[in-house]
N, C-alpha and C positions, 0 to 999 in steps of 0.2 A: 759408663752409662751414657746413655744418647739425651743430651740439656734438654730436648722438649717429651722426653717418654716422662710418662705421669701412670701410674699405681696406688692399689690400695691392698693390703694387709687384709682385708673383710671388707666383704657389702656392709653397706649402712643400711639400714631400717628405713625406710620411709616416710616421713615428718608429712610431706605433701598423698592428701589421698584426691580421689576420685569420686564420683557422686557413688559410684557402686563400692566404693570400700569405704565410704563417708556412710551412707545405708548399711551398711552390714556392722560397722561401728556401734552404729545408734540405734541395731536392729527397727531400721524402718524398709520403707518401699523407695527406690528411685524415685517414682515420681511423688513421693510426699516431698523426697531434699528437692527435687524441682520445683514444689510449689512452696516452698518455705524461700527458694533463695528470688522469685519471681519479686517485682514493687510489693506487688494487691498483698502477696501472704509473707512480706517483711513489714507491712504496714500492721495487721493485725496481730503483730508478736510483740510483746510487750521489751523479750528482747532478742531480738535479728540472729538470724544463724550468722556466726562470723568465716566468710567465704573471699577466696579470692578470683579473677578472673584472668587468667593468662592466655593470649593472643587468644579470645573467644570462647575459652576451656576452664570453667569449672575446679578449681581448686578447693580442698580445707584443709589446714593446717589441723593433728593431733592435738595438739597440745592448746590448740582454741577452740578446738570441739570439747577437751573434756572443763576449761574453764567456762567455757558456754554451759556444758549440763550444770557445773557451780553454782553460778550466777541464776540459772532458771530456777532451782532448788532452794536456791536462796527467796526468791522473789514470790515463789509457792507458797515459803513457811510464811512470809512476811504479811502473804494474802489472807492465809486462815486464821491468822492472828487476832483477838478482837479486838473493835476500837476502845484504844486507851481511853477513860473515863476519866 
């Protein structure tokens, strides 16, 4: 076998998605994940979509979009909660 030939047994899944497969995740619109990951509409999220950016390109990791929905879910219930008396 040739020391620099490299293989794989099966494609892996995708961990890294795209604004259009990050939207179809979260059944939204592109341009909502664009105005969500912009300063102005991470400023008004109580908490930030978690995105990466790679040479200029929009990344989201699976597995932080779906603790992302967690965490928001969480901070929902937290909100309609009444105040402790």
């Amino acid at each position: 076998m040739n020391a620099g030939a490299q293989y794989r047994t099966a494609p892996l899944p995708s961990e890294l998605l795209t604004v259009e497969q990050a939207a179809e995740f979260l059944n939204m619109t592109k341009g909502q994940i664009h105005e969500m990951t912009r300063a102005r509409g991470r400023e008004r999220m109580p908490i930030p979509i978690p995105l990466l950016r790679i040479n200029g390109n929009l990344r989201f990791r699976r597995s932080s979009l779906e603790k992302w929905l967690n965490e928001i879910e969480q901070y929902e219930h937290q909100q309609s909660l009444p105040p402790a008396a």
